[in-house]
C-alpha positions in Angstrom: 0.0 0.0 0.0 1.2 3.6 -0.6 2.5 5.7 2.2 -0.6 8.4 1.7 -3.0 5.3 2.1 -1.2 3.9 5.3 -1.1 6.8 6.8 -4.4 8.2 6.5 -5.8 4.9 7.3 -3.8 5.3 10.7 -5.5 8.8 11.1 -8.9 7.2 10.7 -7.8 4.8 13.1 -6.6 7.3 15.6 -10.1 9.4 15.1 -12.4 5.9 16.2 -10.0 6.2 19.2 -11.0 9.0 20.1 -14.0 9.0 19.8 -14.8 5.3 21.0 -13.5 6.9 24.2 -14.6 9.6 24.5 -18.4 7.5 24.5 -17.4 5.0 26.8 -19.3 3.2 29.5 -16.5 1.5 31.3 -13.3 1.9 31.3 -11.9 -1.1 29.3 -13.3 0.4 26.1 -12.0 3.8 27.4 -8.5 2.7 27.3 -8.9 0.6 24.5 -10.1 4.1 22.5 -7.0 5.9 24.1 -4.3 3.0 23.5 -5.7 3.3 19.4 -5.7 7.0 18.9 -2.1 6.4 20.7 -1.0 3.9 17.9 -2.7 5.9 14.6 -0.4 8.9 16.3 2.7 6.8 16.8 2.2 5.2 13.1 2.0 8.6 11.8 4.8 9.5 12.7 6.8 6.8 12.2 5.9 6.9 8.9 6.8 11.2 9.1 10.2 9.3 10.1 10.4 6.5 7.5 9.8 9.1 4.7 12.7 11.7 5.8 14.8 8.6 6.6 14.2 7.6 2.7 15.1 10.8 1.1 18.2 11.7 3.4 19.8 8.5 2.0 19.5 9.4 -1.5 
């Protein structure tokens, strides 16, 4: 998949997060929503990383 795709994919991700906890009853899908708007921001910019990592090296 292409870099745009991943990423944005992870943003969706990291916006169910949210919002999953942000509605939540008890607390395991609280963290649950917290721990995967955690990973979409992470993967973001990891991939922010893996991109500036690819063109320094040529």
């Amino acid at each position: 998949m292409s870099h745009w795709i991943m990423g944005i994919l992870a943003g969706i991700a990291g916006l169910i997060g949210l919002f999953m906890s942000g509605a939540a009853r008890d607390p395991a899908i609280f963290w649950f929503g917290l721990s995967l708007s955690t990973f979409g921001v992470l993967f973001c910019w990891w991939m922010i990383k893996t991109a500036y990592d690819e063109s320094e090296a040529g």
